[in-house]
Backbone as JSON, one array per atom type, in Angstrom:
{
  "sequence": "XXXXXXXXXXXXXXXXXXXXXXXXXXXXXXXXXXXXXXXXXXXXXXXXXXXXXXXXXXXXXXXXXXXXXXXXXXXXXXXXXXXXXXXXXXXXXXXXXXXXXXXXXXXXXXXXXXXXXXXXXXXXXXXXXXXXXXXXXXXXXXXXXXXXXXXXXXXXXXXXXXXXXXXXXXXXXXXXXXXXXXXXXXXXXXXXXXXXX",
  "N": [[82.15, 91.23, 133.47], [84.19, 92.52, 130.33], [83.63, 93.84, 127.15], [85.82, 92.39, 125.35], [85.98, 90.08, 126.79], [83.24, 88.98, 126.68], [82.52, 89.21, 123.89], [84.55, 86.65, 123.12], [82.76, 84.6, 124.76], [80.6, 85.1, 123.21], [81.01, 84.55, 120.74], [82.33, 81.61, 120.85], [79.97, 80.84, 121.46], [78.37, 81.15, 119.34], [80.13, 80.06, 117.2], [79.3, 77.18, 118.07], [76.69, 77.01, 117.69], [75.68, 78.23, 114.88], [78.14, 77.46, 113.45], [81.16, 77.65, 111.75], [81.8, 78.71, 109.25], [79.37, 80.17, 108.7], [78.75, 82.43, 110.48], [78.85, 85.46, 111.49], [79.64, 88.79, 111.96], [77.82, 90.47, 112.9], [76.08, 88.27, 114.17], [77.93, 87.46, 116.06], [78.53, 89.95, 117.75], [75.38, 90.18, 118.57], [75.08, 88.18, 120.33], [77.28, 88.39, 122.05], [76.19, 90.4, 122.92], [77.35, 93.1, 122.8], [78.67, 96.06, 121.14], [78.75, 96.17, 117.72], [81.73, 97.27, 116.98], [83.28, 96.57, 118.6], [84.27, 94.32, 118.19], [86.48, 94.52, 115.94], [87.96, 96.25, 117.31], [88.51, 95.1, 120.25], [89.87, 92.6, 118.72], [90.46, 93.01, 115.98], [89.72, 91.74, 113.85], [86.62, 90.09, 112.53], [87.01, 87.21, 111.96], [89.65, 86.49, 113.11], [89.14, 86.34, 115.7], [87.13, 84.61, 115.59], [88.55, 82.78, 115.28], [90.54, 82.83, 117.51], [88.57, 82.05, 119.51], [87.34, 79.17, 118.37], [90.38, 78.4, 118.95], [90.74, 78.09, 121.5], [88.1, 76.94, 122.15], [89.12, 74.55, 121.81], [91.43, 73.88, 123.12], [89.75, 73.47, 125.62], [88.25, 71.53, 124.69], [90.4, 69.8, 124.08], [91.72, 69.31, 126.41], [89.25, 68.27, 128.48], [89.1, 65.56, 127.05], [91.5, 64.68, 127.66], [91.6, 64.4, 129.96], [91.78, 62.76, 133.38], [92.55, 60.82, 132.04], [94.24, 58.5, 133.83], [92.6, 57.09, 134.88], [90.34, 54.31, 133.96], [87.53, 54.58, 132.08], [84.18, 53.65, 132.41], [82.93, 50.52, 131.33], [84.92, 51.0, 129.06], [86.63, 48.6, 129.08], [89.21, 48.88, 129.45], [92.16, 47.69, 131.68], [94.74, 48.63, 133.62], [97.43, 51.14, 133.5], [99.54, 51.79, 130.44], [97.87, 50.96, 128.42], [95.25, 51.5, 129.0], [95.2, 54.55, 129.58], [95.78, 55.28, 127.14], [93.23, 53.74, 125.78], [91.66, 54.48, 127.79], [91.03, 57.35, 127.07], [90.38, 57.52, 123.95], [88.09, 56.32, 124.41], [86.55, 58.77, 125.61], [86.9, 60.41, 123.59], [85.36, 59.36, 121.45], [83.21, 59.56, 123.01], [82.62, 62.4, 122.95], [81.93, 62.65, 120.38], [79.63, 63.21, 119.85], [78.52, 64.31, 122.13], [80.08, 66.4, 121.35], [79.45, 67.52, 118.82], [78.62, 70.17, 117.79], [81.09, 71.31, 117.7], [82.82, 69.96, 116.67], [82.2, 69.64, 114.44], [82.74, 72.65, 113.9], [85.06, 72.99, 113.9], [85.89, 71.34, 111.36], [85.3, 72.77, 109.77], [86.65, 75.04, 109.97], [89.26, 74.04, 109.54], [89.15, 73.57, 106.81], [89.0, 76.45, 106.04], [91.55, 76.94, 106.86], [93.15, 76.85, 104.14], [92.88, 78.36, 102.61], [93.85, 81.16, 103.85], [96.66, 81.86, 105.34], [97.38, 82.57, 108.38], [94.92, 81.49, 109.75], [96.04, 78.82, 109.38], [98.49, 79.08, 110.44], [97.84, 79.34, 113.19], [96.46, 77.21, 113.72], [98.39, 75.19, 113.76], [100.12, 75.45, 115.29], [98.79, 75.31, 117.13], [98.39, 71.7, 117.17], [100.64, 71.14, 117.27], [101.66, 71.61, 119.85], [99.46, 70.13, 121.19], [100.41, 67.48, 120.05], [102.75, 66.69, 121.97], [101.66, 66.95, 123.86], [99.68, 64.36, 124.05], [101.63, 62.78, 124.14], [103.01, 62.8, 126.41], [100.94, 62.84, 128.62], [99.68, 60.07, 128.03], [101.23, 58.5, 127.19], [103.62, 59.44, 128.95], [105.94, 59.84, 127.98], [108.21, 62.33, 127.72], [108.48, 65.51, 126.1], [111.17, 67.11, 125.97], [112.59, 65.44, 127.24], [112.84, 63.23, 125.39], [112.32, 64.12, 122.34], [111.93, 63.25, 119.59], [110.59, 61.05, 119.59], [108.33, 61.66, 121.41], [107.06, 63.96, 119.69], [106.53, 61.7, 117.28], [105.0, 60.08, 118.17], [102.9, 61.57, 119.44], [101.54, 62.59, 117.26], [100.88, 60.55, 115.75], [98.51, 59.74, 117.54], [96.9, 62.22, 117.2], [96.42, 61.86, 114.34], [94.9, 59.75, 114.21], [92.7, 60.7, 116.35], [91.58, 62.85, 114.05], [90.68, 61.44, 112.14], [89.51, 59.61, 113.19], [87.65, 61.16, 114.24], [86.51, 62.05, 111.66], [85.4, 60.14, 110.41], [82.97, 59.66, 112.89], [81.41, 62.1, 112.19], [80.49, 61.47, 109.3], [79.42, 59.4, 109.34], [77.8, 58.2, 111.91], [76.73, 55.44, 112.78], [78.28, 53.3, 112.07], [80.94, 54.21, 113.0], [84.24, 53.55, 114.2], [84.28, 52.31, 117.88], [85.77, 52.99, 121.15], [86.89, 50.7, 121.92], [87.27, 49.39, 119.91], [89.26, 50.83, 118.06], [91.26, 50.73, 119.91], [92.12, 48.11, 119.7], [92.71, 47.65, 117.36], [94.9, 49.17, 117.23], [96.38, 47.99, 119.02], [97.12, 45.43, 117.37], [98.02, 46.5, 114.89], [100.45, 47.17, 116.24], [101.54, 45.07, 116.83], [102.05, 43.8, 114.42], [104.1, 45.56, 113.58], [106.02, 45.2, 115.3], [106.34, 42.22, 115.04], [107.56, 42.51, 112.53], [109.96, 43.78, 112.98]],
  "CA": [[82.82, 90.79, 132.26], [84.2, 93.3, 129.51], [83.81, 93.34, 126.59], [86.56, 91.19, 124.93], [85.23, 88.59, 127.22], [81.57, 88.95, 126.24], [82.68, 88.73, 122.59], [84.9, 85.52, 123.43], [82.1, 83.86, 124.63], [79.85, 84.79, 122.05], [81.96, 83.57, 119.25], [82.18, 80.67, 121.18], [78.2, 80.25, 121.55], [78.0, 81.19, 117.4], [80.61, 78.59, 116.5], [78.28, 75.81, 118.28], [75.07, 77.04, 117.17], [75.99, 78.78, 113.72], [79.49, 77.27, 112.56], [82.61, 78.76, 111.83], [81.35, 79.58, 108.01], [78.11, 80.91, 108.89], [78.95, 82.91, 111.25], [78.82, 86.94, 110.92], [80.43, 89.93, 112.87], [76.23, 90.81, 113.72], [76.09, 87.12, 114.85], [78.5, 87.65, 117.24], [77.91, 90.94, 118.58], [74.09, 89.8, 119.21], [75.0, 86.6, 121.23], [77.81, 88.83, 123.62], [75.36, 92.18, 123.33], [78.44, 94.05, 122.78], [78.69, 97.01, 119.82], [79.74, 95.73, 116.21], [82.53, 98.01, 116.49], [84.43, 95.93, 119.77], [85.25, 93.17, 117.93], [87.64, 94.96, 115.46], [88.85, 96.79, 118.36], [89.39, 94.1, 120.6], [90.61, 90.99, 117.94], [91.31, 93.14, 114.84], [88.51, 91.68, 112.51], [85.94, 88.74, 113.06], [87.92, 86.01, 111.81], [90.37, 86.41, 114.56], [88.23, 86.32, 117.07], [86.73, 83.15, 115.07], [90.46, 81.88, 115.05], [90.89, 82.68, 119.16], [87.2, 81.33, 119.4], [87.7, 78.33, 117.97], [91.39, 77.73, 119.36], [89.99, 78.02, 123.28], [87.43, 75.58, 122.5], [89.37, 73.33, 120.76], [92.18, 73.68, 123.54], [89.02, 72.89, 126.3], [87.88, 70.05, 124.58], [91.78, 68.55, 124.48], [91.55, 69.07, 128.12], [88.63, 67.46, 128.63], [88.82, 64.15, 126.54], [92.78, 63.42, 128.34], [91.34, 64.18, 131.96], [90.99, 61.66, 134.36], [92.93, 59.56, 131.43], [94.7, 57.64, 134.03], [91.72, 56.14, 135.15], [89.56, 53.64, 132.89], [86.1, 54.88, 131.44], [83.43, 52.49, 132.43], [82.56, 49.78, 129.77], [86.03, 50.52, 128.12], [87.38, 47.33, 128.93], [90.7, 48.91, 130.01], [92.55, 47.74, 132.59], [95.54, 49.29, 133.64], [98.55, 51.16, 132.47], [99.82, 52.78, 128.9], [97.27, 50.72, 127.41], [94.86, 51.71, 129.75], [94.88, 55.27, 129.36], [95.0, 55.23, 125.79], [91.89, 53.36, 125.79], [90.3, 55.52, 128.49], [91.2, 58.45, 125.92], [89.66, 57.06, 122.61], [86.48, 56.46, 125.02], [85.83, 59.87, 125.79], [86.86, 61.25, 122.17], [84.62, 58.95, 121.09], [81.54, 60.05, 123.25], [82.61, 63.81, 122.49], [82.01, 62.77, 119.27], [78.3, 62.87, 120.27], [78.36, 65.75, 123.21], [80.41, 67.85, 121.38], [79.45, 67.59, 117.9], [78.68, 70.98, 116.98], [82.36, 72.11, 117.94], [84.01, 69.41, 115.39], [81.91, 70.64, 112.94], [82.93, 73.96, 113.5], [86.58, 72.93, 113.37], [86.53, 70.81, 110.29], [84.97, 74.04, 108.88], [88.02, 75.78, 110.4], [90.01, 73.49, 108.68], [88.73, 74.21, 105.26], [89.81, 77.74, 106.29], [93.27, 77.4, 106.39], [93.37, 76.31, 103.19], [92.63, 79.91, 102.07], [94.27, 81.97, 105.15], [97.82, 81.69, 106.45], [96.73, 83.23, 109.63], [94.32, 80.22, 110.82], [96.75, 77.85, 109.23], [99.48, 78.97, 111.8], [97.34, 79.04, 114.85], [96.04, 75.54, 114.03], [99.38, 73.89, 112.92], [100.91, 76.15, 116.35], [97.65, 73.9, 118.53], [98.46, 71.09, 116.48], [102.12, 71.14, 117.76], [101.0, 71.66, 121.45], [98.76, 68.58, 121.13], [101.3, 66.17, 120.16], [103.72, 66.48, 123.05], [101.18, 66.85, 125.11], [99.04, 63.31, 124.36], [102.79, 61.92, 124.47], [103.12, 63.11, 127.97], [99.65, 62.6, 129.53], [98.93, 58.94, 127.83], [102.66, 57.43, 127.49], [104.6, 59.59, 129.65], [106.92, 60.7, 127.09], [108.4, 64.2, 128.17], [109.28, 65.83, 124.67], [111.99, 67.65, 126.6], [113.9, 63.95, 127.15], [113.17, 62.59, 124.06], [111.43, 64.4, 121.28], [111.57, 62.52, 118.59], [109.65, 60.15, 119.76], [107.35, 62.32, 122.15], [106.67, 64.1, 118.48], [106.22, 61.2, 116.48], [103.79, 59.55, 119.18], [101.57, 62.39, 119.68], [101.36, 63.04, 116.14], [100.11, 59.16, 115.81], [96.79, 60.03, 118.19], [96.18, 63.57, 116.11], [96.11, 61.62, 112.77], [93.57, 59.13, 115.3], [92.01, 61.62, 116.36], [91.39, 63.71, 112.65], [90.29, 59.73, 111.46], [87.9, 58.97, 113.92], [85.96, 62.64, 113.92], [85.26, 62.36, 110.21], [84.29, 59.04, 110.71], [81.87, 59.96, 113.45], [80.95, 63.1, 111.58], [79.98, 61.24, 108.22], [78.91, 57.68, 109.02], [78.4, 57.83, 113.21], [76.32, 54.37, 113.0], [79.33, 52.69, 111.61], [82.27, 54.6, 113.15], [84.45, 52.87, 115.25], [84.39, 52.19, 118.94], [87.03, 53.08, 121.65], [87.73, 49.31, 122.21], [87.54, 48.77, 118.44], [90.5, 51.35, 118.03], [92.75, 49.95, 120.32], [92.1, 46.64, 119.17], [93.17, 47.94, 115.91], [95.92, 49.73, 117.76], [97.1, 46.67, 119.58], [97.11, 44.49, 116.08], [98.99, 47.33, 114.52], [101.41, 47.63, 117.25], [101.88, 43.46, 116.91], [102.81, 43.27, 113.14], [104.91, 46.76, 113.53], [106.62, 44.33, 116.47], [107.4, 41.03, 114.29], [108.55, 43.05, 111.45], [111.37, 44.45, 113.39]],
  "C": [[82.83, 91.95, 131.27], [83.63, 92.93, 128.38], [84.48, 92.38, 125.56], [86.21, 90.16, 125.01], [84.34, 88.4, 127.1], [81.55, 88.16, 125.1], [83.13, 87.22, 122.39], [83.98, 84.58, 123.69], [80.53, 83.99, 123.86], [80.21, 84.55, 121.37], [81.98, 82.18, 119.8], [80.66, 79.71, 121.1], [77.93, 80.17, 119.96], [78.36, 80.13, 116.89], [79.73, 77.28, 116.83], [77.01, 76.0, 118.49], [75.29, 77.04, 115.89], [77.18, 77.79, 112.83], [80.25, 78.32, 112.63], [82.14, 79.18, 110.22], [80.59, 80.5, 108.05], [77.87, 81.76, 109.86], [79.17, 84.73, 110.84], [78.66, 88.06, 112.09], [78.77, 90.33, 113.6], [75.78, 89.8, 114.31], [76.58, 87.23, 116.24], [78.25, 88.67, 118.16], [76.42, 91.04, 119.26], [74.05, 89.29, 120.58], [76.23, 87.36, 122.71], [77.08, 90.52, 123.9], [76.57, 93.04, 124.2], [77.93, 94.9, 121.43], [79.2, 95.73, 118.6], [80.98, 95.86, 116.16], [83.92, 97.15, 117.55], [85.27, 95.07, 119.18], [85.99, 93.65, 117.01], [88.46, 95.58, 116.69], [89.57, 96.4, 118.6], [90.28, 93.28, 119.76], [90.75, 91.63, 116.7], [89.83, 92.96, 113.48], [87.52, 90.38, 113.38], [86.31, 87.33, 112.97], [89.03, 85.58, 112.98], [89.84, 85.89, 115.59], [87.57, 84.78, 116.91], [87.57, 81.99, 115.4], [90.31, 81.38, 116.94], [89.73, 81.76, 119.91], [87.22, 79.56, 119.54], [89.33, 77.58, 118.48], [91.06, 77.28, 120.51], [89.36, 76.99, 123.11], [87.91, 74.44, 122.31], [89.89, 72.79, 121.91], [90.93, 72.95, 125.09], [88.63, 71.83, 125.99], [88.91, 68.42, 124.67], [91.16, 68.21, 125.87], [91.07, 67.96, 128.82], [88.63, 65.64, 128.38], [90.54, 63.46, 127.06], [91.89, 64.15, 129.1], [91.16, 63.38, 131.93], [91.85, 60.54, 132.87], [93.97, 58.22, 132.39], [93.91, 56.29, 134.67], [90.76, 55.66, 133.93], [87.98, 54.48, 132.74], [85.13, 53.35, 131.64], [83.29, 51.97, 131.56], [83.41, 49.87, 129.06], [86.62, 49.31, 128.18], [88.58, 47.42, 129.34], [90.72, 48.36, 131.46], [93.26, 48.64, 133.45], [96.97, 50.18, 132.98], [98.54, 52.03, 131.35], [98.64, 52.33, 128.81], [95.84, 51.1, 127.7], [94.5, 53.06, 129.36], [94.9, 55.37, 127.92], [93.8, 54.79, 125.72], [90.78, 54.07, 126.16], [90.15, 56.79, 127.18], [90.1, 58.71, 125.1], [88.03, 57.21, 123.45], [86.31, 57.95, 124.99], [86.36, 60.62, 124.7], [85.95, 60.69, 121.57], [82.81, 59.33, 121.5], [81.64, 61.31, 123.16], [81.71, 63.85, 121.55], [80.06, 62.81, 119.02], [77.84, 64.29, 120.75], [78.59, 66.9, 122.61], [80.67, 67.85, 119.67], [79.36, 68.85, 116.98], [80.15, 72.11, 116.56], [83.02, 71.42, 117.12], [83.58, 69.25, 114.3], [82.37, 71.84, 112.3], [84.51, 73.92, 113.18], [86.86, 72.28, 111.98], [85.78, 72.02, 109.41], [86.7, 74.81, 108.59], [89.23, 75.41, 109.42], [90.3, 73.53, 106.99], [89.08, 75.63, 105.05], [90.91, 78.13, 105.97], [93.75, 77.32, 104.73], [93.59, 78.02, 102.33], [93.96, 81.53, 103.26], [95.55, 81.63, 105.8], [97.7, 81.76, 108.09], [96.15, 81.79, 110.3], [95.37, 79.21, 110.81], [97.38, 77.96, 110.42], [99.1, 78.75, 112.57], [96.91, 77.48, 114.68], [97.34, 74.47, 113.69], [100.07, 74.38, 114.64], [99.9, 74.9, 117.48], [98.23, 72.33, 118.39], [99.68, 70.57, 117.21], [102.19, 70.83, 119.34], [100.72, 70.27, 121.69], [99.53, 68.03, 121.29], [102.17, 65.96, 121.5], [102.67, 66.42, 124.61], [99.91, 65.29, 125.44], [100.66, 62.45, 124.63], [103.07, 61.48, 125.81], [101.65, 62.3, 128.73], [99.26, 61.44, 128.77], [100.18, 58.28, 127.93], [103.86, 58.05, 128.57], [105.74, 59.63, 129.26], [107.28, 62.19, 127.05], [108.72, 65.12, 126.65], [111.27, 66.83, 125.28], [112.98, 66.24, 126.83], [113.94, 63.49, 125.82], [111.94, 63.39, 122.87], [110.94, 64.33, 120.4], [110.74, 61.83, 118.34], [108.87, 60.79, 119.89], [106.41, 62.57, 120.95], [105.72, 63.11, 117.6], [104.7, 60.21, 117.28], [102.93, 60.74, 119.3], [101.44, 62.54, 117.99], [100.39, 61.65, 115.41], [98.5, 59.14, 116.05], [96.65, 61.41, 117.49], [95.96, 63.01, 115.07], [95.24, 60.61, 113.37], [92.49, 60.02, 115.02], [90.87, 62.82, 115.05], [90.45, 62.52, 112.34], [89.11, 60.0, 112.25], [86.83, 60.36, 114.08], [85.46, 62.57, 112.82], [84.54, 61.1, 110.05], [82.75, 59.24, 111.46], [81.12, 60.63, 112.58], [80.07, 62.52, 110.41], [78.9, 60.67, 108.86], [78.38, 57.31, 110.65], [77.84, 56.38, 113.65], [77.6, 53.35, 112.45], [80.66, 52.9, 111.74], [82.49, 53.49, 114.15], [84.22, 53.14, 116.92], [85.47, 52.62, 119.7], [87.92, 51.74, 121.29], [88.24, 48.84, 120.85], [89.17, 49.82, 117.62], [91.6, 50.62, 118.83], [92.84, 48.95, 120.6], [92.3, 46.73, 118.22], [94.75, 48.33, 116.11], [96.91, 48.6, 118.3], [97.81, 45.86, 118.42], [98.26, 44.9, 115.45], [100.2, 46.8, 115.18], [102.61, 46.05, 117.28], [102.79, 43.46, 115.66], [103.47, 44.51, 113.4], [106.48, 45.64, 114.18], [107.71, 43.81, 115.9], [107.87, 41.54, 113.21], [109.91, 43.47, 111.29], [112.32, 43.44, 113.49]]
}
């Protein structure tokens, strides 16, 4: 492994020990026992590398929490079907929200970032974008390529989920919701949306 890739996964190891605030160019270079001097090399500055850091994991943890979404999660209660993998979904974002707590710490850091930084903004509004078409696809089977409007407006649905139920966990996690208790909220929703029409 070079260094680039050393650094990569020491920024990676910093963000879920350290954070994405607390984090510092001698942090990183410790944890991939590379020089100081690589990571401008390689990524420009340390923030970058924070940015690329932080996008990779983010984009592994999508991964992770749709896999295997066409099959149910034990104890979800799903059956089969759309409603089915949604459900399975929410389950395993929900026990992330446990496993992989120090990584959606480090992102709602991240998040506080952009606020300051064009730079992160884009890469996370550019992931952000990704996402949606792609829970469209892999939970409803919405191609954004046939219909995009929708595809769009449906993945964009589970990211503002998704955003919801991490700070929930994050604050309050004895009182966040459940998978089943989401899409039993989701269902309800989905009912009065229905008879309104």
């Amino acid at each position: 492994m070079g260094h680039r890739e050393q650094l990569m996964a020491g920024a990676k190891r910093c963000l879920e020990e350290r954070g994405f605030a607390r984090t510092t160019s001698r942090d990183i270079a410790a944890a991939a026992n590379a020089p100081l001097g690589t990571i401008n090399y390689h990524y420009g500055s340390k923030e970058r590398l924070l940015n690329a850091a932080l996008l990779e994991t983010l984009d592994e943890w999508s991964e992770k929490v749709r896999s295997g979404s066409a099959e149910p999660v034990a104890g979800s209660g799903a059956g089969s079907g759309a409603g089915a993998r949604v459900e399975s979904m929410w389950a395993r974002v929900v026990e992330s929200e446990t496993t992989d707590r120090p990584l959606l710490v480090a992102s709602a850091e991240a998040l506080a970032q952009a606020e300051r930084s064009a730079e992160v903004r884009q890469q996370l509004a550019e992931a952000f974008e990704r996402a949606r078409t792609t829970l469209a696809a892999d939970l409803h089977g919405i191609e954004g390529a046939e219909d995009g409007e929708v595809a769009r407006a449906v993945g964009s649905v589970h990211m503002a989920l998704i955003a919801g139920l991490t700070q929930q966990w994050l604050v309050d996690p004895e009182r966040a919701p459940s998978a089943r208790e989401v899409a039993t909220g989701l269902r309800r929703i989905a009912q009065a949306l229905e008879s309104d029409s």
